[in-house]
N, C-alpha and C positions, 0 to 999 in steps of 0.2 A: 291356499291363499286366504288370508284373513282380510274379509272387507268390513270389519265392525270397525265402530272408534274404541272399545275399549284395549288399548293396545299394550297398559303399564299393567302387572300382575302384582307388584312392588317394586315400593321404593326402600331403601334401605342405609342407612349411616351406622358402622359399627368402626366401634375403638380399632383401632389397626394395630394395639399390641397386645390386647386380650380376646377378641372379637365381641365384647360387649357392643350390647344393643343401647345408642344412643339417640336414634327416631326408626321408629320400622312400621309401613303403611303398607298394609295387606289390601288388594281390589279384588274383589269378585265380580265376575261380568254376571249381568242378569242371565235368565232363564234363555233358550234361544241361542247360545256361543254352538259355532260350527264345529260336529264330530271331529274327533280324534285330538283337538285340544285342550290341555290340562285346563281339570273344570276348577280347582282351586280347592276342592273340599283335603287334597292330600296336605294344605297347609291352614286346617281351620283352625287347629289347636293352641294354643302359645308354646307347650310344648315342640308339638311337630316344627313351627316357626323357629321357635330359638336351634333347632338340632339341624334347619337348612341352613339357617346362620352360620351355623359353625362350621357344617361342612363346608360352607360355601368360603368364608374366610380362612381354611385350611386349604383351599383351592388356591384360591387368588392373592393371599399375601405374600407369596414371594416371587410372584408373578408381575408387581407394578407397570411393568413397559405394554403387558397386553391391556387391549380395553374391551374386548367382546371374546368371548367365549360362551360354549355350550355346555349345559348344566343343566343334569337331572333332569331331561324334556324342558331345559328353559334356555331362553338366549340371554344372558345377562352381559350391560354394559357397566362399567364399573371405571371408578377414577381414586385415585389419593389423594387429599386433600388436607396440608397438615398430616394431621396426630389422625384423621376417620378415614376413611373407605366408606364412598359412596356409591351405590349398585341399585341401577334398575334394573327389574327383571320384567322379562315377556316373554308370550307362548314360543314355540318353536317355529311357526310361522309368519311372527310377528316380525318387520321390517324393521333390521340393525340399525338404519340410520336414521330412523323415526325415534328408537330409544336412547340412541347416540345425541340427540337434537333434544332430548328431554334431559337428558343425563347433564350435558353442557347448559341448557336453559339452569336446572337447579341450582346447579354450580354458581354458578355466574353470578344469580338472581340472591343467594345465601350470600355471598361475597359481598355483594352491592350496599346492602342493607346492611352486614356488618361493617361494611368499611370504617364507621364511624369509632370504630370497637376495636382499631388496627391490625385483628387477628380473627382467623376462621379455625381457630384448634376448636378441640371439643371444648373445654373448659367455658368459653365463649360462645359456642351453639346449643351448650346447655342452662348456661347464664340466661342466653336471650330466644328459647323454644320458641316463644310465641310467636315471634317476628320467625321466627325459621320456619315453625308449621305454616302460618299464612301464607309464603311465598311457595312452597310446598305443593298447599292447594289451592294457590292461585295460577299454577301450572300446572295438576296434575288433578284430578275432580273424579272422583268411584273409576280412575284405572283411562279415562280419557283426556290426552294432551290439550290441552286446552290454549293454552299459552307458552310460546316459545322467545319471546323478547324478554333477556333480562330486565334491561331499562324499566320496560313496564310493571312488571311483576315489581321491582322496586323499588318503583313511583307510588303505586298501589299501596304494598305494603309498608311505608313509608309514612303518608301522608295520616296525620294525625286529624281528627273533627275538626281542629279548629282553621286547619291548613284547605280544607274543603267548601268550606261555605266564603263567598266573596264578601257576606254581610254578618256582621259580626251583631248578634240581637241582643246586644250588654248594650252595646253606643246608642241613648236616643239619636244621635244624630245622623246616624247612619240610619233607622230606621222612618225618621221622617224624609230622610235625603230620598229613600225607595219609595217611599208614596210621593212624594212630590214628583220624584220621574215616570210611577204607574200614572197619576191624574196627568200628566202632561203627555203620555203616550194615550191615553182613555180620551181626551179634546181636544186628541191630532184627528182619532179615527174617527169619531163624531161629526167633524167638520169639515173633514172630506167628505162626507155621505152628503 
């Protein structure tokens, strides 16, 4: 039984009709993972990486209707999405519906943030990585689930500097408006004492 949080081994987006690599996020748990789970050095290589790949998408692309399967000592959950296949992978002891729950968060949380973009193909997740890697790892952080509301992840990744700050420091008028309200909160508390 695995009591760590690092739960995710990979994350993985590859093209669904060539198995191209279109975002692939390798974790390695620190030092300290419980015996007899895969320590992650068997995929250090980009090599080694791209040749799981491809077994792994000669595995599962004609398979779409399953979403968990067991693979080479890994439990991977996996979805179609569009034109990519999305797969997380975790140890063999690692809990399906914890990766299931990360797998669907991703999903969801890429979807959100493209909405605005009409389409989640690749052509579009790789138009707009940046916004795809943030939600990524605003759910998924060195192989620990971190976050599971889409909503959030794509509020998050979403909001732009200037959508974040309630004072905009261009407007003087907005910036005396805030000292007039700090002095009138500063000689409330004065005169109560």
């Amino acid at each position: 039984m695995n009591l760590t949080l690092y739960a995710v081994r990979a994350l993985l987006v590859l093209d669904a009709a060539t198995s191209g690599r279109v975002l692939a996020k390798y974790y390695v748990p620190p030092a300290g993972i419980p015996a007899g789970a895969p320590t992650g050095a068997e995929l250090a290589t980009v090599k080694e990486q791209k040749a799981f790949e491809r077994r792994l998408w000669d595995k599962t692309r004609k398979q779409l209707t399953a979403e968990v399967i067991l693979f080479e000592n890994y439990v991977v959950v996996y979805k179609a999405v569009a034109d990519v296949l999305v797969y997380v992978v975790g140890s063999l002891d690692e809990n399906e519906v914890m990766l299931a729950a990360a797998l669907h968060t991703v999903v969801e949380s890429v979807n959100l943030v493209l909405l605005k973009y009409q389409s989640t193909d690749k052509q579009t997740i790789v138009d707009h990585m940046d916004l795809v890697a943030l939600a990524v790892d605003e759910c998924i952080d060195q192989g620990v689930v971190l976050e599971t509301d889409p909503g959030t992840i794509a509020a998050r990744v979403s909001k732009r500097p200037s959508e974040m700050a309630d004072i905009s420091l261009g407007d003087p008028q907005s910036i005396s408006d805030a000292l007039n309200k700090a002095k009138e909160q500063f000689f409330a508390g004065v005169l109560l004492k």
